[in-house]
C-alpha positions in Angstrom: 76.9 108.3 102.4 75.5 105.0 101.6 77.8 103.8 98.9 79.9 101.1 99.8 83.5 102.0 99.5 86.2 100.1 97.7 88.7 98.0 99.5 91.3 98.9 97.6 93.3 102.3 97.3 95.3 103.5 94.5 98.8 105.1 94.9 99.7 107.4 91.8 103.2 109.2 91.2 105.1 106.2 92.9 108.4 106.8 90.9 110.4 108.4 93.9 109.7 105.6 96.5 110.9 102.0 96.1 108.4 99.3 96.7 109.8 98.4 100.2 109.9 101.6 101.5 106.3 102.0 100.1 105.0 99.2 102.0 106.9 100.2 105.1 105.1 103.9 104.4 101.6 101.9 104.1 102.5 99.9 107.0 103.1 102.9 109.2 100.1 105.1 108.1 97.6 102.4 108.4 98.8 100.5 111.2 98.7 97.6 109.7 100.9 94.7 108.3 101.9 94.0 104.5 100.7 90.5 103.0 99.0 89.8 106.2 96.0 92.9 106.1 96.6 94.2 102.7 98.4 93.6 99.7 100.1 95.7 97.2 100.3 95.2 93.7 102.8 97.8 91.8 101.8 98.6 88.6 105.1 100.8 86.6 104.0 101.5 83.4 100.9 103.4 84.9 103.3 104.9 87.9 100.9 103.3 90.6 99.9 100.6 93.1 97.2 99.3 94.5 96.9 98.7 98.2 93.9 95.7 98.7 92.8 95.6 102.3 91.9 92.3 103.5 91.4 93.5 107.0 88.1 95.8 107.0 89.2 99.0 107.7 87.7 103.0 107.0 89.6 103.0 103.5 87.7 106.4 103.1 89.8 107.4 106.9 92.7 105.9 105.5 92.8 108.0 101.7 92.7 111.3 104.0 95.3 109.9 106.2 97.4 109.3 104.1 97.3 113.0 102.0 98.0 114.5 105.6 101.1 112.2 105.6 104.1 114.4 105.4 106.4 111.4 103.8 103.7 110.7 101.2 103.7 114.6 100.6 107.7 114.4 100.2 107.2 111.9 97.4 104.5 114.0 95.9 102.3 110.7 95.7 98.5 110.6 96.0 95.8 108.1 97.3 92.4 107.6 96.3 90.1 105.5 96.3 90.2 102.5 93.2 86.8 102.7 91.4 84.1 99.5 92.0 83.8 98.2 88.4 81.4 95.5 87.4 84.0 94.5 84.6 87.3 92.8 84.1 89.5 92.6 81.5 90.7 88.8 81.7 94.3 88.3 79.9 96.6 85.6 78.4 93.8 83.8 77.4 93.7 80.1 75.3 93.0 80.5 71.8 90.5 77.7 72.1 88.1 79.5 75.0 84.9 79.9 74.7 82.2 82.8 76.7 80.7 80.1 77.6 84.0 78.4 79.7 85.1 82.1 80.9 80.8 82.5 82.0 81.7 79.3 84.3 84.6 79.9 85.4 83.8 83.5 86.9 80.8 82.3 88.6 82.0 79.8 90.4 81.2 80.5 94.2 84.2 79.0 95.4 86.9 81.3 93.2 84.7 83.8 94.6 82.7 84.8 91.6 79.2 86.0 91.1 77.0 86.1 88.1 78.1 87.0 84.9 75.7 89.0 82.1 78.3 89.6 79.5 81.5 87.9 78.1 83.1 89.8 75.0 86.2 88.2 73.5 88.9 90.0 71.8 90.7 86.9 70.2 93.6 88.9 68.2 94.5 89.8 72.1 93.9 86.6 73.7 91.7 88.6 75.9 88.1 88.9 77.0 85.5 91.5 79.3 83.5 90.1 81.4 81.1 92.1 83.1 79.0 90.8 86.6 76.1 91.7 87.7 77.4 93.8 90.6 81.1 94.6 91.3 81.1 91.9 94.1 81.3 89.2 91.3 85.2 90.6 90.6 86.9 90.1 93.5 
């Protein structure tokens, strides 16, 4: 199809495997090399990480690689493929910020940001939404 798939793949159900021996398990099924092609961010309280691919590769190919995997079947975990989102939730924010600082701050081209169309700031949570025009203003 035509959509443009995500770069990044979501583990669930990563209790049973440490984080080294899920990068090593990434590693091997993709072919590729942690930190240096993709990153991994572990996320515990939601039981899942997030493999980023910096190197272009078939992340589609790689999602049904990796259910065919028989050690990724052993630790009952499952990939698929992490949603593009127009929105972020931006955290651990000053009191003092404005939607008009964060609007700045996310467009600028050389953080890679794109445009912005909505800031909405939670202040009892120090956080704010912002939401891009596209999802390829998140990255």
């Amino acid at each position: 199809d035509s959509m443009e798939a995500s770069p990044s793949v979501v583990f669930e159900n990563i209790q049973r495997c440490s984080p080294n021996c899920l990068k090593m398990l990434l590693e091997n099924i993709s072919g590729l090399t942690v930190d240096a092609d993709f990153t991994v961010e572990l996320i515990p309280e939601r039981n899942v990480a997030v493999a980023t691919f910096i190197k272009s590769i078939d992340t589609k190919a790689f999602v049904k690689k990796c259910s065919q995997d028989k050690r990724m079947r052993e630790f009952k975990m499952t990939a698929r493929l992490l949603e593009l989102t127009q929105s972020i939730k931006a955290e651990n924010l000053p009191d003092s910020i404005s939607p008009d600082c964060l609007t700045r701050y996310f467009e600028s081209a050389q953080d890679g940001g794109g445009p912005v169309v909505h800031v909405q700031l939670f202040p009892k949570e120090n956080s704010a939404i912002v939401t891009f025009c596209d999802h390829k203003g998140n990255t």
